[in-house]
N, C-alpha and C positions, 0 to 999 in steps of 0.2 A: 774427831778425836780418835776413830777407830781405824781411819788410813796415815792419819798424820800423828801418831801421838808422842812424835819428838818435840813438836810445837808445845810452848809456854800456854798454863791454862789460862792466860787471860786471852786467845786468842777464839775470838767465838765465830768465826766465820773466813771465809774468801772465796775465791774463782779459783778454778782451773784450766788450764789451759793446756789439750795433750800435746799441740804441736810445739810448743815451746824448746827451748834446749839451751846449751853454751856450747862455746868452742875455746878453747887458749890462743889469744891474741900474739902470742910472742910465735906461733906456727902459721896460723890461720894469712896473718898480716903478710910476713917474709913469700909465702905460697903466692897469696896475689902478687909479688915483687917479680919474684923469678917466671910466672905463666907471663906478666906484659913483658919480660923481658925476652922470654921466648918467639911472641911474637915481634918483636922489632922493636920496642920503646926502649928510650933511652934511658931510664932511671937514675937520677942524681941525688945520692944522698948526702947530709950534711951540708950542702949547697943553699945560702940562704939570699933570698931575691931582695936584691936593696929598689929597685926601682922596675915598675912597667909600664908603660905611655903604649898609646895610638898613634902614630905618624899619619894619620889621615887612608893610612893603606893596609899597615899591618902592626900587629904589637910587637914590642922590643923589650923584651924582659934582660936583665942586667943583672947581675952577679956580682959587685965591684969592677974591677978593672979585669974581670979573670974573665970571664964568659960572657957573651951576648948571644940571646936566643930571639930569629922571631919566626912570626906564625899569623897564619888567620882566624886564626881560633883560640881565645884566654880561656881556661877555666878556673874562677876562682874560689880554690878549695882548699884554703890558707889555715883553717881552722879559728881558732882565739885572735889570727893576727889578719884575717881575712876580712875585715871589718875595713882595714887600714885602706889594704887598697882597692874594696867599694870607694871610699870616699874620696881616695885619689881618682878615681872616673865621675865623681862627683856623686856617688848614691849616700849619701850619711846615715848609717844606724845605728841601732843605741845597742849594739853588740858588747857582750863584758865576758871577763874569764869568770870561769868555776875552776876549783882545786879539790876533787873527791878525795875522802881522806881515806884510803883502802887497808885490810891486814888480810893476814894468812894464818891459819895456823900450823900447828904440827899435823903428822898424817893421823887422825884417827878413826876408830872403827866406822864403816860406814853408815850411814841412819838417814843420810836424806839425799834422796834421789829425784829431787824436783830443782828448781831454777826461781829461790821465791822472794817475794819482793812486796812490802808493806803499802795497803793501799795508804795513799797521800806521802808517800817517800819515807824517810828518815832514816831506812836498812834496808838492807837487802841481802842475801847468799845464797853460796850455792857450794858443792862441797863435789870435788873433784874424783879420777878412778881410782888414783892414792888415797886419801883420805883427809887432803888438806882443807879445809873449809877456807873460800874468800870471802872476805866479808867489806861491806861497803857500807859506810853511815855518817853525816855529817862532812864538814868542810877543812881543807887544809888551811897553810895560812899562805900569802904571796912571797913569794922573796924576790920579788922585781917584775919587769914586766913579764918574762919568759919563763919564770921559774916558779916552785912551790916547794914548800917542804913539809911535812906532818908537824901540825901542829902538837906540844905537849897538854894541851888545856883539852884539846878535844878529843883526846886517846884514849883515857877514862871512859867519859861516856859512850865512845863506842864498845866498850870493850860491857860494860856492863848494861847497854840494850841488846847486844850481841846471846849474850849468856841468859837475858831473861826472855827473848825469844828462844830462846834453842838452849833449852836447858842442859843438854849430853856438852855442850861447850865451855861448862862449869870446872875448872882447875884446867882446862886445857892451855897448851904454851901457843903466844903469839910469838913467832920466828921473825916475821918483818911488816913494817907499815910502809907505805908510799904512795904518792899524788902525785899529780900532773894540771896541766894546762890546759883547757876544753872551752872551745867560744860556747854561749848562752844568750839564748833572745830573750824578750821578754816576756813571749807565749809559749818558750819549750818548745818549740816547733820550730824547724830549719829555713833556712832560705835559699832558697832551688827554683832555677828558672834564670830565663832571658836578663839581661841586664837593660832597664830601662832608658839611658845613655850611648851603651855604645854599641852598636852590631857585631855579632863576633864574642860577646863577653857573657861568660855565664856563672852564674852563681852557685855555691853549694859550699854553704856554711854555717856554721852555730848548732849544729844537730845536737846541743841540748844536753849531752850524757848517752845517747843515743847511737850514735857514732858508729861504731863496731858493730851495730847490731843491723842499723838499716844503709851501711854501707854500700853492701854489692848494688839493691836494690838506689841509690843514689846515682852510683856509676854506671846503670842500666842508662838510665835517665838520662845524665850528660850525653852518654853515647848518639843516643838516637837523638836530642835536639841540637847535637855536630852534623851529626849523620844526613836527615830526615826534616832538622827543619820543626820537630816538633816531640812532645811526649807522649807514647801510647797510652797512657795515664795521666789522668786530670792532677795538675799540679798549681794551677791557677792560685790558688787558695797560699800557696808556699812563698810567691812570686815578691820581691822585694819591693814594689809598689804599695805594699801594706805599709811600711813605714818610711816610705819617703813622698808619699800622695801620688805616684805615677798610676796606679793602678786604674783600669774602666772596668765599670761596671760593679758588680755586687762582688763581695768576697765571703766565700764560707770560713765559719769559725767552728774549730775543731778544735779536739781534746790534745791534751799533749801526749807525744809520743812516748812510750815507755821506758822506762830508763833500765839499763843494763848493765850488769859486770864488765868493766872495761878491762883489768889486769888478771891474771894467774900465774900461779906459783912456774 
């Protein structure tokens, strides 16, 4: 109560954690864009991949009738839609979308300088150099496979968990809400690693809400089993054998990875 006493008094404990922090995705994202494209990559945006097969030699990803790209190397980092074409290589998981239902408020005074997040989910915030608090708690609703919109039924309740954790949020103006689309396993935990079917294919998807947060550290990952053949970090335990039976040997079970602010103002 004496470091935090922004926090709602029913709030009688938690962790801390100094190395923690945020970034603004809508900077952070675009930065890694423009650095791979500095070094050489191609980056296509808006490009959406209707089909990718193995010819026995190399993969042939397809574009419609506009582009054909191939390569020796897939990586499948498709997100929510990434599940699809597992299966089209024949891996089937029980991958599904989540839709976080996010706000923002107006800029005000500042009062919390931490990154904090309710053990067992339901909220979470963090309050920017402006003064805008974003806030994250409960589910959007679908609008089709691709799409989500903020639900009306569940605005409310965020808005009024929001304010009785962090009381200073009490009269303050919500400016905008918005969701998205985010693959989900059913252990919160990603699937990263070798494709059990096909050589050359690798996985890295469903990261859970998590995304933005254990990204770079992901694309580490990919790199060096292109690279190298393998991960300088035990990744065994991520490997998509868990849910299709490919897997040997023993696999560790592990907590979920923690979930994160994905948007800012």
């Amino acid at each position: 109560a004496r470091r935090f006493g922004w926090l709602g008094a029913h709030v009688v404990g938690g962790s801390f954690c100094p190395e923690d922090g945020h970034a603004n995705p809508r900077l952070v994202s675009p930065a890694f864009g423009r650095a791979a494209r500095a070094l050489g990559a191609d980056v296509r945006e808006s490009t959406r991949v209707t089909e990718a097969v193995h010819d026995g030699d190399r993969f042939i990803l397809r574009v419609g009738d506009a582009l054909e790209v191939r390569s020796r190397f897939l990586l499948n980092c498709a997100g929510a839609w990434a599940g699809r074409f597992a299966q089209d290589f024949g891996e089937t998981v029980p991958e599904t979308s989540i839709h976080p239902l996010m706000m923002v408020t107006e800029p005000l005074p500042l009062f919390m300088d931490v990154s904090l997040g309710m053990q067992g989910g339901g909220i979470y915030a963090r309050q920017v150099a402006r003064g805008n608090c974003v806030i994250g708690g409960g589910r959007a609703v679908s609008a089709g496979p691709d799409y989500a919109r903020p639900g009306r039924e569940a605005l409310g309740p965020l808005m009024a968990n929001a304010a009785r954790l962090l009381p200073p949020l009490r009269g303050a103006q919500v400016i905008r809400f918005w969701t998205g689309v985010e693959g989900n396993m059913p252990d919160h935990n990603p699937v990263l690693g070798s494709s059990a079917t096909v050589p050359g294919l690798f996985h890295a998807f469903g990261l859970s809400g998590a995304g933005f947060q254990i990204g770079p550290a992901v694309g580490e990952v990919l790199s060096e089993l292109v690279v190298n053949g393998r991960s300088s970090i035990p990744i065994d335990a991520f490997g998509i054998g868990r849910y299709t039976g490919a897997a040997h040997g023993a696999v560790a079970r592990l907590g979920p990875v923690r979930e994160q602010t994905l948007e800012s103002p």
